[in-house]
Each structure stands twice: as C-alpha cells, then as structure tokens.
C-alpha positions in Angstrom: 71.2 100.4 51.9 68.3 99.3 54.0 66.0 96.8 52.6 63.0 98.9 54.0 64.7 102.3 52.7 61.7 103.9 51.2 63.7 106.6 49.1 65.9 103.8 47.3 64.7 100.4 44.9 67.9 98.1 45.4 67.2 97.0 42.0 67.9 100.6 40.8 71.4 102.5 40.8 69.5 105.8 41.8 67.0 106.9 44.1 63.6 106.7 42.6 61.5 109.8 41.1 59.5 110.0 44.4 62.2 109.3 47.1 61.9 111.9 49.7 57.8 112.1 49.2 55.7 111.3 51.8 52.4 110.1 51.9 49.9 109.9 54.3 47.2 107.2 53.1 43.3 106.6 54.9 42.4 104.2 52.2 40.5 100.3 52.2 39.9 97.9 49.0 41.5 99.0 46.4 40.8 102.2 44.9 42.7 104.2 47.1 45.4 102.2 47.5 46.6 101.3 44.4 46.9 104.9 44.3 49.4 104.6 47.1 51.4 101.5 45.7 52.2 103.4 42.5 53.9 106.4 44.7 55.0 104.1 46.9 56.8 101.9 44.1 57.9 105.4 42.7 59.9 105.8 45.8 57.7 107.8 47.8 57.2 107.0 51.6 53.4 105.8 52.1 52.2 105.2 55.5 48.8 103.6 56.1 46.9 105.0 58.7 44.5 101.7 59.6 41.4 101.9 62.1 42.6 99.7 64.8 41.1 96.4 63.6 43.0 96.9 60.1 41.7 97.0 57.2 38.7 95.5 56.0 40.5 93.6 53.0 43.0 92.4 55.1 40.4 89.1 55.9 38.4 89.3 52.5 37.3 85.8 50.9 37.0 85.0 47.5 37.8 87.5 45.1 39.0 90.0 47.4 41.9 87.7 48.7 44.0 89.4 46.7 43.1 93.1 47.4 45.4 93.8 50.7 49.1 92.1 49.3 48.9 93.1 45.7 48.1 97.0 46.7 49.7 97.7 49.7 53.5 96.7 49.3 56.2 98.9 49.7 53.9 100.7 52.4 54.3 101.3 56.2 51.5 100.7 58.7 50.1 102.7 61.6 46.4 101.5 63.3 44.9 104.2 65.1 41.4 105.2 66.9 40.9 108.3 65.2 37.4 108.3 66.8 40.2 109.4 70.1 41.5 112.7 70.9 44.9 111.5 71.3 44.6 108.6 68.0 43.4 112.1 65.9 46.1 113.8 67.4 48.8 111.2 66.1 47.0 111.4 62.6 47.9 115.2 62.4 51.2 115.0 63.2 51.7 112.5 60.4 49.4 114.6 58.2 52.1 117.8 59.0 54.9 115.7 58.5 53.4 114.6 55.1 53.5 116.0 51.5 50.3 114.1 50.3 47.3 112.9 51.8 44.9 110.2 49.8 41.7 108.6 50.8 38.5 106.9 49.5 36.1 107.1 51.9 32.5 107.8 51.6 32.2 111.8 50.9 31.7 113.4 54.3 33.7 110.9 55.9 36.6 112.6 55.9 35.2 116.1 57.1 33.1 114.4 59.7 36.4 113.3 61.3 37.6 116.5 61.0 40.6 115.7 58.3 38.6 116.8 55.1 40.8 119.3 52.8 39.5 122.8 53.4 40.6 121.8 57.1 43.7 120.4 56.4 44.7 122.8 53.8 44.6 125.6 56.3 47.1 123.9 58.5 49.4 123.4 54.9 48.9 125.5 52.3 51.2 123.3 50.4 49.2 120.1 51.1 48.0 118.0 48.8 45.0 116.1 49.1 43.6 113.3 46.7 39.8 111.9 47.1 39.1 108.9 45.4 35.0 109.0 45.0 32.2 107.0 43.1 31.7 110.2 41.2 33.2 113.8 40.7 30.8 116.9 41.6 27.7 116.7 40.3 24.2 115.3 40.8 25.6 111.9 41.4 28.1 112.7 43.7 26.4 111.6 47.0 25.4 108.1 45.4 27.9 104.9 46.4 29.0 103.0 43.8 31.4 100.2 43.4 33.3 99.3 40.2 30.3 97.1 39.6 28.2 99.8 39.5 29.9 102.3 37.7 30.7 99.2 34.9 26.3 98.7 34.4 25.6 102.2 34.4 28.6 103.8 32.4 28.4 100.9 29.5 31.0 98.9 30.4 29.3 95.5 31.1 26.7 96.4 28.2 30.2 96.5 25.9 31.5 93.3 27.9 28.7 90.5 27.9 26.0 89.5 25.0 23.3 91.3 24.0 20.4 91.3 27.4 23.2 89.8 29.6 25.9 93.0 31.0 28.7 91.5 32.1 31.7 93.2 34.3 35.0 93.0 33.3 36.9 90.1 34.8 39.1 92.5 37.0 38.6 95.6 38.7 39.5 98.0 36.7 38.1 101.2 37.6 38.9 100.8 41.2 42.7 100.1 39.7 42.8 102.6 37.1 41.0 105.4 39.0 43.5 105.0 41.8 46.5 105.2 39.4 44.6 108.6 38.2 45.0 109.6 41.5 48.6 109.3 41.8 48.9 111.1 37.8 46.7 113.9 39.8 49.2 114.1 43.1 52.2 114.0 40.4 50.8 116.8 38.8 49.8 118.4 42.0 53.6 118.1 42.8 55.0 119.4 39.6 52.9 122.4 40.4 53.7 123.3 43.6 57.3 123.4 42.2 56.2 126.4 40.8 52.9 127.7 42.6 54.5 127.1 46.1 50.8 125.3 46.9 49.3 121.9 47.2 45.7 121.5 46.1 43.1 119.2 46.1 43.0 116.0 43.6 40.1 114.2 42.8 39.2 110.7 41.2 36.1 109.0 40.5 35.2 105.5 39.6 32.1 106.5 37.2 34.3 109.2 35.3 37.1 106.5 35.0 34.7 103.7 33.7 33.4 106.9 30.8 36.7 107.1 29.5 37.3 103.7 29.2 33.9 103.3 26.7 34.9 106.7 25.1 36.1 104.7 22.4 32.3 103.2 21.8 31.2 106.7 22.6 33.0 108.2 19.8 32.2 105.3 17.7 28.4 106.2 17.3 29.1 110.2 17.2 31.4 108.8 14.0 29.2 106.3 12.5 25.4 107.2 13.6 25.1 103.7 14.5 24.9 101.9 18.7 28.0 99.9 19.2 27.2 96.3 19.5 28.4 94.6 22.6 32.1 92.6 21.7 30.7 89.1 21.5 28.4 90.5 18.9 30.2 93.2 17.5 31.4 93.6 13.6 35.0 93.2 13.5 37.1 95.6 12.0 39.5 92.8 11.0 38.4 89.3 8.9 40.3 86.9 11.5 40.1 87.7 15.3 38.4 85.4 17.1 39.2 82.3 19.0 39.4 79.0 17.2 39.1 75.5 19.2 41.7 73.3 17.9 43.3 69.7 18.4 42.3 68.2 21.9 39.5 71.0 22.5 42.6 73.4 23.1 41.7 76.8 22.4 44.0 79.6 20.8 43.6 83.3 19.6 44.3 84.2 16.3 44.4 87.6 14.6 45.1 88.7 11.2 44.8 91.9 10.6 46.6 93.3 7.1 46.6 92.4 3.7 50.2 91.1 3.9 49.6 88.8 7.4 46.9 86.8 5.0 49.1 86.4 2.4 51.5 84.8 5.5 49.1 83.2 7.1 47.4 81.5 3.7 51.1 80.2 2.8 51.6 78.8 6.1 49.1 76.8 6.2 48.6 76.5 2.7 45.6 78.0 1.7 46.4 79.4 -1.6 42.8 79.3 -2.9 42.0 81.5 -0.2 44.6 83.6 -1.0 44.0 83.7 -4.4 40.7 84.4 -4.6 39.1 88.0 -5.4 35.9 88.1 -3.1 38.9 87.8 -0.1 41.3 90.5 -2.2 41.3 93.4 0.6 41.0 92.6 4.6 37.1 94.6 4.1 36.5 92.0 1.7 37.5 89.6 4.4 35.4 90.8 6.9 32.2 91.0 4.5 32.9 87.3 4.0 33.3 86.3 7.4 30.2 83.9 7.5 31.6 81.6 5.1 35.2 82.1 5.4 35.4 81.5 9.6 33.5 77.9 9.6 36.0 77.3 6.4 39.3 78.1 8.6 38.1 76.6 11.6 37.7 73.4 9.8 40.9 73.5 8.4 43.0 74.1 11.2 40.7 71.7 14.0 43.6 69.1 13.3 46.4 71.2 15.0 47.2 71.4 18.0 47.5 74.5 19.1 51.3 74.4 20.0 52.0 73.4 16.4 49.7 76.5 15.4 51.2 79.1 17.8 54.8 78.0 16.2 53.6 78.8 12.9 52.5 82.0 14.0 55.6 83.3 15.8 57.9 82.2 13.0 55.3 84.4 10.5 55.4 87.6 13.1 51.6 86.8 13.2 50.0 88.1 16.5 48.6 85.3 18.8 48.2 84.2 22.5 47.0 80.9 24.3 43.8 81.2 26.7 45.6 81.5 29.9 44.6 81.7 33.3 45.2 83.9 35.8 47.1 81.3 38.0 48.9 80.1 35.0 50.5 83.7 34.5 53.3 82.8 37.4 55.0 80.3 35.5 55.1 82.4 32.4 58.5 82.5 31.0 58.2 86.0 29.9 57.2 87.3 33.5 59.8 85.8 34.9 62.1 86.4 32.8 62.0 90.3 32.6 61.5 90.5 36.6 57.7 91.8 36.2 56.9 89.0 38.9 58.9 89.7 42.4 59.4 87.7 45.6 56.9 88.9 48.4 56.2 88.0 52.1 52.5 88.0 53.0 51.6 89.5 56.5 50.9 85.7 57.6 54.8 84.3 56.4 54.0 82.8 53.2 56.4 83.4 50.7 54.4 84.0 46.9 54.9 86.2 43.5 53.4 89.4 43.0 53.3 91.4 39.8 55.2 94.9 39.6 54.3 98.0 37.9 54.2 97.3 34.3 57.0 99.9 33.2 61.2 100.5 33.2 62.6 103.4 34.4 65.7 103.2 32.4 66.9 100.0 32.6 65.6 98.9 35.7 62.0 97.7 37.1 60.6 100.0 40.7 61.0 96.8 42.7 60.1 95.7 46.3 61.5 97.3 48.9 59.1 96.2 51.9 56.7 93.5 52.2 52.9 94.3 52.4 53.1 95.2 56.0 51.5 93.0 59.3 48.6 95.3 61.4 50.5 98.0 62.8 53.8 96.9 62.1 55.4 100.6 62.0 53.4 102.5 64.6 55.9 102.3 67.9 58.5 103.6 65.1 56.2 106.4 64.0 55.2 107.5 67.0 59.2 107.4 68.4 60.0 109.8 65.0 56.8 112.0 66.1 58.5 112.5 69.6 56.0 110.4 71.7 58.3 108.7 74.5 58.3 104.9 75.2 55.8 105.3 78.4 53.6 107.7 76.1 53.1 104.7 73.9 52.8 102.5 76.2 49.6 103.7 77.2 48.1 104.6 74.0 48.5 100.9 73.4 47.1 99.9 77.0 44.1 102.4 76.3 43.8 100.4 73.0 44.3 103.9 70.9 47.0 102.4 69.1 47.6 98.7 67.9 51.1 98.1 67.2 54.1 95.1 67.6 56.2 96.4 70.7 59.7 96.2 68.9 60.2 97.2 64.9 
C-alpha cells in the first residue's frame, strides 16, 4: 500500500467509507476546506485547485498560522491560472473527472469564472456541487461575513463575553463547523444519487451555522419568557460549576451536578454540615444558595492544590478538568495515548502533531495518509493522468499557467 494511496488509511484494515470519491476543491481559510479534510480523511481523493501564488493562508501570521496544515492534509495540490484559457481548461477536466466540487468564494465568484453550478451541472448531471457562503438565500445573502461577523450578529459573542462586552469564541467555529456541514450535505448528496442517478447542489452558510449553535438560548426564552444572560453572568442550572483558584494561584474546574455527587463530594472533603443541612437538601436548593455557599467552598478548598483536588475527584467519578492551554494539549496523555494526535510534515520540513478527526470507525482512527501538500506538488502528475504530454506541460509551466515541482 502506498503511503499517498488516497482510497486506503494504513491505520485501517479496509478501505475507508469515501475511497474511490473524488473531489475537486476551489477553497482558501478554512471554511471550505475543512469541508475537504473531513472527505478527504473519509478516504475520498481531494485535490486543491490553488491560484498560482497558493493560497492565501498558506503565509498567514498570527492566528491564522495554523489555518493551511491543520485543514488541508490528506489533500493533493494543483496551482493554476484559471483567469487562462488553457489553466480553465485543466480545471474542467478535473471537474469531469470529479464526483464533487466545493468552494467558498464570494457569491458570483464562481459563475464569473464560468464554473458556477447551473454551468457545471449541465456538463454532469450527476455532479455535485457544495457552496460554502456567509449566508443561505435570502436578503443577506450578498453581504461578506467572517465567523466574526456572523458570531456579533447571530448572538454568539453576546452569549460568550459579559454583559456590554461580545466576545467571539476562542476558535473558529463556524468557519469549522459550517465546512463539516458541507461535507454531511455532499454525503447526503451521495447517498442520493445512489438512488436519484443526480448530483445536486449543497449549500452551507456561516450565519445559519452560528443560529443553530445559540438555538439552545433561542429556545430558552421561547420556554421561559425570559433573555438568556450571557455565560459569565448567567444562572446556573447546577449549584457547583465554576472555576475555583486553589493552592499556588492554580486554577481548576469543578462541577457538581446531582444530589448524589454532593453527598460525594461533601464526604470527600468533609463537609458534613454542608451536607447535612436542609436549605442545601435538593441541587435547586443549591443553586438558590449559591451567594453564600460558593465564597464558603472556595475558602475551604484554597489550601489544595489542585493536583490533590483533581485526585479526589477522579477517585469520586466527579467531573473535572485543569485550565489548559492550547499548546499544552500535545503532551496530553490521553491524546496521545488514543492516537487523536498524528505525526505530520509541514510544507517547509518540520516535523509537528496535528489533531485527527475526533471519531473511530470501528476500531480504528481515519489517519494520515499525505502530508499537507507544498504549492503545486501534484500538478505535473495531474496533468500526466489528464493526458497532457511532458512538452504540453512544459510550457504551461514556462507561460507561468501552471506552478508545479518538475518530478512527483
């Protein structure tokens, strides 16, 4: 088995659920191509088509350092100028070839350059064609939006920071989760074809995405009548749930959340008064009390440290968790331990970590199968399988239609 075989995980003993898939990807940042690196570590073969001076996260600072290795492993690369007769004519061929096409550019973008669906779908009836957008049809559908947008105006950041200061989430979550609604769309899309014989068009949207995520809140005041509070100000619907500082100014997370955890957690660290004591009888009881009863905990467990408390916990079955960083994360014992953090190559030679999809398919984890690929890296390859001879790429590359590494 190949170690770039796109149709087999060597961690699995079978081919995975999308080998034999292919997927045709014009996608930047991260929307659209976490899309592509769920099919892609499903199995499916996903080919990024990149404007000739690569894609724009491919030199991002800061916060978007991460954007181009986490999302596009397991992926091929081909950089074309699809502003070129021949560069657009190399994009259809691999559209023809292809079972799905995905992108995320600005709406218009794609029918400008003449690969829109209603075009494509007439070449393939059985295409199908995800969009990634700020926002499904409808009034705001021409608007651009970011995940920080969509966060302020769909309630997210209200629901995230203190009351007068919205605050984003600390990840991006609707660029990550609307891409993986994508791939659920083109996996449906697939299933029906099985039976339809057509592809269709699939559409994604970071506004709708960030809606569902504060449907909870939304149901909340159709339920109770009454605004949900922001988090840092909200009422708990459980007595202990908050972070107490501890021994040395560590910090540690501790929940208790039924009538039998504080009966635990009042023996463990023995608070028997507590336990004992009627106006704390039910957890409702508990959370009516919270003014007094948090400062009265807090005091009595500032002496521990929090290794000492977390013990406790675990041996009681009580939930808890340590403030951890993101960084810290790839020395976890857990991660490691079950495989969910894999050996990668980055595009410049470094050898680091990255995190795998968070789910077994039977008894094995969709692994790596190819590194997050260099600018180009497969495009003399793809354009050998589309028939183009070695001369014929030789002066696509001269004309600079086609930036790619003269042996793969």
């Amino acid at each position: 088995m190949s170690a770039t075989d796109p149709s087999c995980d060597p961690t699995a003993a079978q081919p995975l659920p999308y080998a034999g898939v292919r997927v045709i990807e014009f996608t930047h940042m991260v929307m659209g191509p976490s899309c592509g690196m769920v099919l892609a570590d499903l199995g499916a073969e996903v080919i990024k088509v990149e404007p000739i001076e690569g894609d724009s996260s491919r030199n991002l600072l800061g916060s978007g350092a991460g954007f181009f290795p986490m999302f596009n492993r397991n992926k091929k690369s081909i950089a074309l100028d699809l502003k070129s007769p021949q560069g657009m004519e190399v994009a259809l061929k691999l559209i023809v070839s292809a079972d799905i096409v995905s992108e995320n550019f600005r709406p218009g973008t794609m029918d400008r350059l003449g690969l829109g669906y209603e075009t494509l779908s007439r070449l393939d009836p059985r295409l199908i064609y995800v969009s990634h957008k700020g926002f499904l049809p409808g009034p705001y559908e021409k608007r651009t939006a970011l995940d920080e947008v969509v966060q302020m105006m769909g309630g997210l950041a209200y629901m995230t920071g203190r009351e007068g200061d919205p605050l984003r989430a600390g990840t991006s979550v609707n660029d990550i989760m609307g891409g993986m609604f994508g791939a659920m769309g083109a996996m449906a899309a697939l299933a029906q074809r099985e039976k339809t014989g057509r592809g269709q068009l699939v559409q994604s949207a970071l506004f709708e995405n960030n809606v569902f995520l504060v449907a909870q809140h939304m149901m909340q005041f159709a339920v109770t009548g009454k605004p949900p509070a922001p988090m840092p100000n909200r009422i708990s619907a459980w007595a202990i749930y908050d972070v107490f500082t501890v021994k040395n100014g560590e910090q540690i997370f501790l929940a208790v959340v039924s009538d039998s955890a504080w009966a635990a957690f009042c023996e463990a660290f023995d608070l028997g008064q507590l336990k004992t004591n009627p106006r704390l009888r039910s957890n409702n009881d508990r959370v009516q009390a919270r003014d007094w009863l948090l400062p009265v905990l807090r005091a009595h467990l500032e002496n521990r440290t929090a290794q000492e408390i977390a013990q406790i916990f675990e041996e009681r079955g009580l939930p808890f968790a340590p403030i951890a960083k993101p960084q810290d994360l790839l020395d976890d014992p857990h991660l490691n331990g079950t495989g969910t953090l894999a050996p990668i190559t980055l595009p410049d030679g470094r050898a680091c970590k990255t995190v795998l999809l968070p789910l077994m398919l039977g008894d094995s984890r969709p692994g790596i199968r190819m590194n997050p690929p260099r600018l180009g890296e497969h495009s003399v390859a793809l354009l050998r399988e589309l028939g183009y001879t070695a001369a014929e790429i030789e002066t696509m590359q001269a004309r600079g239609l086609v930036q790619g590494e003269a042996h793969v």
